[in-house]
N, C-alpha and C positions, 0 to 999 in steps of 0.2 A: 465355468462361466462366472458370472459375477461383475461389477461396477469397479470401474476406476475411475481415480478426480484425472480430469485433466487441465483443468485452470481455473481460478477466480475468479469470480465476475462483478464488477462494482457498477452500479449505477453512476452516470454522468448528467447533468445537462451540457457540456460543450468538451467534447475528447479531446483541443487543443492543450484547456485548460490543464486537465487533472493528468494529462498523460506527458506536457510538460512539466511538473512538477512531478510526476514519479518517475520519470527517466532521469531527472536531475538526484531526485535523492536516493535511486538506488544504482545508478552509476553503471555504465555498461551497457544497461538491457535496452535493447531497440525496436522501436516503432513496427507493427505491423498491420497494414490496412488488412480489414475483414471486409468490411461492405461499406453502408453508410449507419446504422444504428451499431456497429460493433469495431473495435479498433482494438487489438492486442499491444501488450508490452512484453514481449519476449526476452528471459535471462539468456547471459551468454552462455555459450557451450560448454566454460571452465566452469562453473558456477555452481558445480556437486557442494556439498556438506562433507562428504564421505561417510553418509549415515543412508544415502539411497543417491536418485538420481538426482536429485538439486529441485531448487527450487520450483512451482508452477508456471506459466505465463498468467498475468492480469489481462484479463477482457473487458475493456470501459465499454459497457450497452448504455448509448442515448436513450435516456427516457424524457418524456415530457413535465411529469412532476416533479416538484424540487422536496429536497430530501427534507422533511420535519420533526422527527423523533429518531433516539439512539440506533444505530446498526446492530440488529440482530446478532452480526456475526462480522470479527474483525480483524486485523493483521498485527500480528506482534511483532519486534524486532528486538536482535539486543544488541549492544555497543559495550564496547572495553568501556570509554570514558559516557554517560549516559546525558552528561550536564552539556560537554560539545556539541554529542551529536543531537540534541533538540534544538540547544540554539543552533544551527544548522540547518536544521529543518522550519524552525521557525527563519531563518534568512528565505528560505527558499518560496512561503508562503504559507506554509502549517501556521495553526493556534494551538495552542494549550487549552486543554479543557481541566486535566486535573492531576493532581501529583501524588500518590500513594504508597505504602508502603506495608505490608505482612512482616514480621521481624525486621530480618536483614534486607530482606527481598524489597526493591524499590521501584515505580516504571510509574512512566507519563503517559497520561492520556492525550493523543493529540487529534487532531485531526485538518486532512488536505483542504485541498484549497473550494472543495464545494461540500465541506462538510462530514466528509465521510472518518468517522473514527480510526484511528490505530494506536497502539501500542510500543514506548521506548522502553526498553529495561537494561 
């Protein structure tokens, strides 16, 4: 017995929004109606690591409150080139909240289009 993840879930106020902006920045992964407070973004089938079975699906749940203080718990990514793919994501609608670095190790803070935090490195 025991628990397995089976997807993410981010708050929304409008699933249009933030689920056109992350089907655009993660390229591929497709729309899947839930109900009316839950909408998936499902990876493609190619979509392995080859470290397990690939990535999660994102689940955006409508909520009524809008988001105020930092995300508990966030999505990291990484990029060959780090500097394209934010501005990238900044085309797409992302902000910059902050830019950091541990030695060598460098990654942006950003976040979608209603707020919610992630990580480029």
């Amino acid at each position: 017995m025991g628990i397995r993840q089976t997807e993410v879930v981010i708050d929304c106020a409008d699933h249009d929004v933030v689920i056109g902006f992350w089907a655009e920045a993660l390229g591929g992964w497709r729309r899947r109606e839930v109900n009316e407070q839950f909408v998936a973004l499902v990876p493609p089938p190619d979509a392995s690591t080859g470290d397990g079975p690939g990535p999660l699906p994102l689940l955006f749940q409508k909520v009524p409150e809008a988001k105020i203080v930092k995300n508990r718990v966030h999505l990291d990514f990484s990029s060959e080139d780090m500097s394209v793919e934010v501005a990238r994501l900044v085309a797409l609608g992302a902000t910059v909240r902050a830019d950091h670095c541990l030695g060598d190790f460098c990654w942006t803070v950003m976040a979608d289009p209603e707020g919610n935090e992630f990580c480029v490195s």
